[in-house]
Every structure is written in C-alpha cells, then in structure tokens.
N, C-alpha and C positions, 0 to 999 in steps of 0.2 A: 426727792430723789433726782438725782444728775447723774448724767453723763459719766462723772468720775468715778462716783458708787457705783454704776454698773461693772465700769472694768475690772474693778476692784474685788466685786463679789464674783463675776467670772471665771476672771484666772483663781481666786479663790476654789471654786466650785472643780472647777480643771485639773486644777493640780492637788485638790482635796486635802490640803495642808495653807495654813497662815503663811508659816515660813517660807514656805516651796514658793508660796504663791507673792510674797514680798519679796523675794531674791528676784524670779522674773519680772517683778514689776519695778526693779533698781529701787527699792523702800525698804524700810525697817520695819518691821514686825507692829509694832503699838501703833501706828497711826492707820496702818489697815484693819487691823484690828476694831481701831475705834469709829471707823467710817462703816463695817460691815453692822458695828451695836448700834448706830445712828444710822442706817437704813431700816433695821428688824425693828427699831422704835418709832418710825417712821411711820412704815407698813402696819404694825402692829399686831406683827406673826413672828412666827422664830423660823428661822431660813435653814440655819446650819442647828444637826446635831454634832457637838462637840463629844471629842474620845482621845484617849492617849496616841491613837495611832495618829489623830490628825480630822478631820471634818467632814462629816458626810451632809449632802445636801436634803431639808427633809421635803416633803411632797411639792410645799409651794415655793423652795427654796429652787427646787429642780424647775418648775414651771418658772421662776425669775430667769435662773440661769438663762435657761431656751430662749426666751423672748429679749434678755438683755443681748443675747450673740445675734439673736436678729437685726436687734435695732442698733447694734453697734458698728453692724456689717453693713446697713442701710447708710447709716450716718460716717461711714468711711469710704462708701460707695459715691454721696451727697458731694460728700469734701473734694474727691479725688475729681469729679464731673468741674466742680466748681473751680479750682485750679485750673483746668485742664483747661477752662474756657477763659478766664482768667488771664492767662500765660501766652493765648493763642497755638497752645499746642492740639488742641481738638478742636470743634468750630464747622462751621460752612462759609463756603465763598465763592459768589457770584462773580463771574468774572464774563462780560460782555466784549469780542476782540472781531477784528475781520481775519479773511483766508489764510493772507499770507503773515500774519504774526503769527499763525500755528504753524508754520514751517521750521522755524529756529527757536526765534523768543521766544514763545509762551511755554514750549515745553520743556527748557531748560528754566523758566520762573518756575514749573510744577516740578520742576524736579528739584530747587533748590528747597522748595517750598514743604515739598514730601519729605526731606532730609532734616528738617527744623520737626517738623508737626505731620509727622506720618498719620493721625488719626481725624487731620480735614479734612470732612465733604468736600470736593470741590466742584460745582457744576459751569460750563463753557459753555455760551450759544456763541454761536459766529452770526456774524449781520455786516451790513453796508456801515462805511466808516459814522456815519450820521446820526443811525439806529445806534452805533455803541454807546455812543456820547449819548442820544436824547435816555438810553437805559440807565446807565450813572444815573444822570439827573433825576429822572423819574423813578429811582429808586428798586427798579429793577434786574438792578447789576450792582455788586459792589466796588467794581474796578473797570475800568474799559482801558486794551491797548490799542493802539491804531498805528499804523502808518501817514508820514502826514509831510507835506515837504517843509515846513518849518514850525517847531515847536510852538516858539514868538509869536507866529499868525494865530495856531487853534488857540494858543492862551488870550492873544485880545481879545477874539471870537467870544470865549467859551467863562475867559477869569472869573464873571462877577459869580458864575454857579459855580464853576468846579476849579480842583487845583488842575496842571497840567504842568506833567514835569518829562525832561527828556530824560530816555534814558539808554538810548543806541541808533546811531550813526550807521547805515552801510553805503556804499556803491551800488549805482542800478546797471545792473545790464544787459544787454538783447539776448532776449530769447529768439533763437529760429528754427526751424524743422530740420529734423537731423537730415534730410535728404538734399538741404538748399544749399549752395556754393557756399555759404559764408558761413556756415559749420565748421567749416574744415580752419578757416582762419584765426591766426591767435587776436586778432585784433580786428573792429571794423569803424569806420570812422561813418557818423551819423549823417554826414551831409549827404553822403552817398545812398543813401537807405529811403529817399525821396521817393520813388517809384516804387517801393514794397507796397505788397497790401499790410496794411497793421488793425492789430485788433489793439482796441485801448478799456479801458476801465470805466465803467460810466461815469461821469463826472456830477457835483452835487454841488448846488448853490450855497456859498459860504463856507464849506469847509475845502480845506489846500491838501487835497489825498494826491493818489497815485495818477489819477486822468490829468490832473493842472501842472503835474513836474512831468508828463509826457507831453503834453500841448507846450509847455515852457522851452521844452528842450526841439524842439520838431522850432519854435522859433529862433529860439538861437543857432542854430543849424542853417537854417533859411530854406528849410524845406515846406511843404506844404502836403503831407500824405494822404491818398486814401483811406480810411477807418473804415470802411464795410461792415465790420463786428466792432460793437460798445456791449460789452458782458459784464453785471452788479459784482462777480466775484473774481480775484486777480485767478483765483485757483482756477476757474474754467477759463479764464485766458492761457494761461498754463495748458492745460488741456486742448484748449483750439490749436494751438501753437502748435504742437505735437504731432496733432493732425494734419498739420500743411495749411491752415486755413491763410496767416501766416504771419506776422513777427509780433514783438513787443516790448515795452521797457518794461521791468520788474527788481526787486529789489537781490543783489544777489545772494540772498539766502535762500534762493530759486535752487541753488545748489542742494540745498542740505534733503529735498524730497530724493537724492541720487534714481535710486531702479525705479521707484513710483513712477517718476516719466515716462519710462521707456524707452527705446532706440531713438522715439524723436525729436527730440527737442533737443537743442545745445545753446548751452548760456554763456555769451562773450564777450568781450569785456571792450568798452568802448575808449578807440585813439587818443579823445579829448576825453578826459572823463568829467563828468554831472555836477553838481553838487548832490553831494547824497542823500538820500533820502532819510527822513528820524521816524524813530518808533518813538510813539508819548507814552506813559501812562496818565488816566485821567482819574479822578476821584470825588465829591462832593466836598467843597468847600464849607469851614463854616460847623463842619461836623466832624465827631473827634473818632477816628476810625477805631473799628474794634479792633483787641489782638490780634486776632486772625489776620485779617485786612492791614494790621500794623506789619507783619514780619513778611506779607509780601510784598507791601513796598520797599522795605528794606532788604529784598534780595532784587527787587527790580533796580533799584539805587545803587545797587551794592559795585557799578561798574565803576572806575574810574575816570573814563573818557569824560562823562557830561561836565567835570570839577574842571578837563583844562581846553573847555572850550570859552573861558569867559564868563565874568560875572553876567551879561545879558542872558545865558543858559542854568546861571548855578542852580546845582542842586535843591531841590526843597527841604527845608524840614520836615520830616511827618510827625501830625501831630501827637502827641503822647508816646513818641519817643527819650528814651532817656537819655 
C-alpha cells in the first residue's frame, strides 16, 4: 500500500464512482480501477461494493477511506512545512544588532524580509557592538548588524570566523538639545563644539564602533572635549541628549526615530562632513546559511551602494545562493 493507492481509493470513495473519480483524478478509468483491485488484494478485504449506480464503500473500505484522508492530510501538511523551510519562506531567525541599527536598517531588512517570507519567526536582542559579533560566533545569533567606522577593519578583526560584508553607508551628525543655540542652525562646524559637554558611546577594545569615529573626528577637529557621560547604548545617548545632558555624534538615521525624541533633541548636519559611518552585516564563516538566513542577506545586499564603492568593499557572495 502507497501513497498513490491512497488517493486513488479516496477520491474513489468521495466521489462514489470509478469514472467520477478518474476524471478528477485527470486518469482513465482501467488503471484506477486496477490500482483500487491491487490494494483489496493487498489488504485482503473487499473495500468497495460495486452496483450500476457506481461504488459504495463497504465497512472497512469506509474505515481506509477515513484514515487514508488523514494520513494524506498529514503527509501534505509534512510536504508543505518541508518546502516552506526548504525555500526560506517559513523558518526562525536570530538576528543579534545594537540600538541604532533598529532605528532605520533593521526594520526595513524585517520588512523586506516579512515581504519574501511572511511566516519567519524572527527574534532581535540588541547588545553592545561586541556582544553581536561574539553571538554570531557563538552561535547564538544567526546574523549580527552593527555599526562600525570601517567594514575593512571589523573584517581583519573578525575574517577568519565570520563573513563581514558592508551593506550601508550614512553621514553622522550632532545631536543637540533642542533648547541649545546650535538647534536652530542649518550647519555647525566641529571645531567649535570644543567646549560642549558631550556624551559618547562606550568605547570597546578592538572593535572600530561609534566611540573611535567620535574620538577620530574630536582629533581631526583639534578639539579636545569633555565626555562626562560614556553610555553602552547610542539609543540612551539619544535620550541624554534630549535631556540637555548634552551633545553627540550619531549616525543620521537619528532622524528616522522623528516624535520618539521629542521637542529635544535636533540633528545637524556638520560644515565639514566625516567620513561616514557603515552598517556591516556579520555571519559565521565557513557555514552554509540556511534559507531563511540566505534571503536576509540578500535583501541586506540588495543595495547598490556597497558594488560602487570598490572592489576592497565588493559585495560578498552568499553562500548557497543561486
């Protein structure tokens, strides 16, 4: 007994006719015929009683019927899971990021990612740029994005475990309290901002985040600030800022939180501008990503930018891509 005999004697049973039941099944008549005589031979019971009107099922033909729609519903229910994970259109996916990649990036990846595969899990912890990375690695995460001042740097850091591919570019620029003088201005030039109090980002040995592209730029400036406040998450720099505690570099997707902030805070864009800051994604090297984890990279990749910054950025391959 298989699978195909099942269907066979089902729609049989359903439609209580050979014929009835070989037209919906696009067959001819004799070879369903001869599959339901090589099932009753099988079994070694008679299934159908036959009659001029057409086939009535007898007691244990009715008990196959029933258990054959169970187990065919099971075994299409099997299929449909199996695809579905298969294909990366259903699935879970860990995804490990800090504060401010949830402000733009990440949730336009989850929304591109919802659009492809509406039926992934997907679960988000936020953590320090460090903890994303050591979660990839340790298997904790199945993706980590970050902020990072140069892709090039976490990739020598990071190459021989994980991949590290860039995949957006922005401008950073001062946050200040909406109550301070230089709110109101379209532009402010850093050299001046020496005397501010600034809150910065904690800074973390070996990896090049947001603390080392604001220490970088405070030197090229030739300023030397007071930091008062070092806070692990850009988002409660954001927050102190707001407060009046009082300034900071961030990435300008500081923007995209709009009323979140509040009245206080204004993001402004600086005279000289930075080099900007990159969002990476990271992923385990070495290991062939599942679907799921395949179609988010490829809506993280999906930008153009990273292709005409030079072959020292190109884009990666992901693996088991087609």
């Amino acid at each position: 007994m298989d699978l195909r005999q099942l269907r066979y004697f089902a729609a049989v049973v359903r439609e209580g006719s050979v014929s009835r039941a070989a037209a919906t099944l696009d067959m001819t008549q004799p070879p369903l015929s001869a599959a339901v005589a090589q099932l009753e031979r099988e079994l070694g019971v008679r299934l159908l009683e036959r009659h001029s009107r057409g086939v009535d099922a007898t007691v244990a033909g009715e008990l196959l019927a029933r258990e054959a729609v169970r187990v065919l519903a099971d075994v299409d229910e099997m299929a449909a899971a199996v695809r579905g994970i298969g294909s990366g259109r259903t699935g879970r996916l860990a995804v490990a990021t800090t504060s401010a990649v949830t402000w733009e990036i990440l949730p336009n990846l989850l929304v591109a990612l919802d659009h492809s595969s509406p039926d992934v899990d997907s679960e988000v912890v936020e953590a320090d740029d460090p903890e994303v990375v050591d979660r990839v690695r340790d298997r904790r995460a199945d993706v980590g994005v970050v902020y990072c001042t140069r892709t090039q740097h976490l990739e020598r850091l990071r190459g021989r475990e994980l991949e590290v591919a860039l995949i957006h570019r922005e401008p950073v620029v001062v946050v200040v309290p909406g109550v301070s003088p230089l709110a109101a201005a379209p532009t402010v030039d850093l050299a001046s901002l020496g005397e501010e109090r600034w809150i910065v980002p904690t800074a973390h040995d070996g990896f090049p985040g947001l603390a080392a592209h604001t220490r970088q730029a405070w030197q090229l400036a030739g300023i030397a600030p007071d930091a008062r406040q070092t806070v692990d998450s850009v988002s409660t720099v954001v927050r102190l800022v707001a407060a009046g505690l009082g300034i900071a570099l961030v990435p300008a997707s500081v923007r995209a939180l709009g009323p979140g902030t509040g009245s206080g805070l204004r993001a402004v864009r600086l005279a000289t501008p930075l080099a900007p800051v990159e969002a990476a994604v990271v992923w385990r090297r070495n290991e062939r990503p599942s679907p799921v984890l395949g179609r988010f990279l490829r809506a993280a990749l999906a930008t153009e930018e990273p292709d005409r910054l030079g072959p020292s950025v190109a884009r990666h391959h992901v693996p088991g891509e087609g």
